[in-house]
C-alpha positions as CSV (number, residue, x, y, z in Angstrom):
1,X,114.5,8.2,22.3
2,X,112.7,6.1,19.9
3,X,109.1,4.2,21.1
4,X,107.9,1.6,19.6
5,X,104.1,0.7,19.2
6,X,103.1,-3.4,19.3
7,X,100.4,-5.5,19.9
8,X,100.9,-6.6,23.7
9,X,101.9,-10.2,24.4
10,X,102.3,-12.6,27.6
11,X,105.5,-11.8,27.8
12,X,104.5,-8.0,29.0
13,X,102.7,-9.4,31.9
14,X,104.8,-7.9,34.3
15,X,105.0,-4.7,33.3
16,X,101.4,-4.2,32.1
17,X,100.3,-4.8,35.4
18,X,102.3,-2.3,37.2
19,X,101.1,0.3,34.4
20,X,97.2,-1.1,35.1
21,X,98.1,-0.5,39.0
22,X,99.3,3.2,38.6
23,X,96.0,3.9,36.2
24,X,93.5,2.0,38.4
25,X,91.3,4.2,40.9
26,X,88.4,2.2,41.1
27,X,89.5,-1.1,42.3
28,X,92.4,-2.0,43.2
29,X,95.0,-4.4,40.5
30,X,96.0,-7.6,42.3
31,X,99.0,-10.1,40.1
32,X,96.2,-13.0,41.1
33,X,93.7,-11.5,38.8
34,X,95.9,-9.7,36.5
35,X,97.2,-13.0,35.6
36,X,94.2,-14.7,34.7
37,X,92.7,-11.6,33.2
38,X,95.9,-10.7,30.5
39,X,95.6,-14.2,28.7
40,X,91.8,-14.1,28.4
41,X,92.3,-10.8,26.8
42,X,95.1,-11.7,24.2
43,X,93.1,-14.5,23.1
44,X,89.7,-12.8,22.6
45,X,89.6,-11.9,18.6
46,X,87.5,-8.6,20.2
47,X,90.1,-7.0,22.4
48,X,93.3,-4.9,20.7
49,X,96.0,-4.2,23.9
50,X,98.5,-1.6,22.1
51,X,101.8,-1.2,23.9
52,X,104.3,1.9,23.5
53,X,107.8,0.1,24.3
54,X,111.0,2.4,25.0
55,X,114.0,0.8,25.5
56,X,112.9,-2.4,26.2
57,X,110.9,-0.9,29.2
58,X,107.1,-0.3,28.6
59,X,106.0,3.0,28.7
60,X,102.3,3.1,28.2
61,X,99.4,0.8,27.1
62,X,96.1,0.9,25.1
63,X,93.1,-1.5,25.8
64,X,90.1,-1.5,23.5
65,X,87.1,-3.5,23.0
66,X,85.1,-4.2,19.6
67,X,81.7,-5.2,19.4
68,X,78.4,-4.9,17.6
69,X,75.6,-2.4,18.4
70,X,72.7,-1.7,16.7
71,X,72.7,1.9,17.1
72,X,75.7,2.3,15.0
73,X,74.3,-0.4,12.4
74,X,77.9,-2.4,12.4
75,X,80.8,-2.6,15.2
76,X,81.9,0.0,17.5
77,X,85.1,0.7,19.6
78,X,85.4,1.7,23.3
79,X,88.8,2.1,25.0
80,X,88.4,0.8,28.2
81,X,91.9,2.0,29.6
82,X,94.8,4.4,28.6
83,X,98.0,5.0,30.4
84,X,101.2,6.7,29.8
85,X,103.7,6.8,32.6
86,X,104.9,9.9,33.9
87,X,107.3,10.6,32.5
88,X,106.3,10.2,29.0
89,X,103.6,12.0,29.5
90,X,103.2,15.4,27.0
91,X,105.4,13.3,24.4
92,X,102.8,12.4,22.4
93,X,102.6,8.9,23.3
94,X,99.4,8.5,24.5
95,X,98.2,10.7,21.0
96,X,100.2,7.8,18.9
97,X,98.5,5.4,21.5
98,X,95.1,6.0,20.4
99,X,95.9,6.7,16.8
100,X,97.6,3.1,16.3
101,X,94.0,1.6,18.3
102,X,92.1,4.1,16.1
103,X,94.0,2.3,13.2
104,X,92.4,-1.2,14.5
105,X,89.4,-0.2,14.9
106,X,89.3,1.2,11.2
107,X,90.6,-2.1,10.2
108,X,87.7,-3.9,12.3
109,X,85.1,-1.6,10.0
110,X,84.2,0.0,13.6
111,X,81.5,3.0,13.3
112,X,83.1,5.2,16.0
113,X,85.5,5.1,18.9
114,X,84.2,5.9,22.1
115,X,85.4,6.3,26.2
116,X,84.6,7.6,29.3
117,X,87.1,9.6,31.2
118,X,87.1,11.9,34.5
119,X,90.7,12.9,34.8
120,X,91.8,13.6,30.9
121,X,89.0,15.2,29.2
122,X,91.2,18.1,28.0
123,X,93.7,15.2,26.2
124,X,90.7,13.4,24.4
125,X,89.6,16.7,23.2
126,X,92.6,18.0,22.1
127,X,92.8,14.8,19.4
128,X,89.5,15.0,17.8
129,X,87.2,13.5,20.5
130,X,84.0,15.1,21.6
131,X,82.0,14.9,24.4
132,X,78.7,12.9,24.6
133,X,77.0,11.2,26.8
134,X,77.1,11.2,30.3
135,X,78.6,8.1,31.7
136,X,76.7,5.8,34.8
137,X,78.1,2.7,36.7
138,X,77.0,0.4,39.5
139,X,79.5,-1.0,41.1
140,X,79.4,-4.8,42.3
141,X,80.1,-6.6,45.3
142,X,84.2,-7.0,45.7
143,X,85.8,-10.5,46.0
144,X,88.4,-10.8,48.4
145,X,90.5,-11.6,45.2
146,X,89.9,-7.6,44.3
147,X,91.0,-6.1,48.2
């Protein structure tokens, strides 16, 4: 089967956000939020969201942020999420995923890519990526919006 890699548009809103529910551990993905958080991201000239597309069906998605750091003395990349479904998984979508955001963030001049991940260390490793720095959080009060 042939899979196709595009920029995401409001037209994937539905299926994005049952991909974002089956990757989200933290909090939980609510259609209320979702839908005022897709747009915000389409339009922010900082934000790349790479779909893989097969048969019409969405199959996986790639979100990444650009932004300027001193430490890197220009613009760096960090993908915020990645997710393949299932069954796509060990297909190599998820490898052509973060080459086509890798390709993006070239474009953008960016220094370096960079992510935190607990469940897919071996994956990031396997295409080039190597481990750094240890990763921190804090996690805010929850809205009733996020239950």
């Amino acid at each position: 089967m042939t899979i196709r890699y595009r920029k995401a548009t409001m037209q994937d809103e539905n299926e994005l956000f049952h991909l974002a529910k089956q990757l989200a551990t933290s909090f939980t993905v609510n259609q209320k939020d979702f839908a005022k958080v897709l747009p915000s991201l389409l339009q922010n000239r900082d934000v790349d969201i790479i779909v893989a597309e097969q048969q019409q069906q969405l199959v996986g998605y790639v979100l990444a942020f650009h932004h300027p750091a001193f430490y890197a003395n220009g613009t760096v990349s960090w993908v915020e999420e990645l997710y393949v479904t299932e069954e796509c998984r060990g297909k190599a979508v998820g490898k052509r995923l973060m080459q086509e955001i890798e390709e993006a963030a070239k474009e953008r001049g960016s220094k370096l890519m960079a992510l935190a991940t607990r469940r897919a260390a071996d994956f990031y490793q396997a295409i080039g990526y190597e481990k750094s720095a240890t990763y921190f959080k804090k996690t805010f009060a929850v809205s009733n919006s996020e239950v």
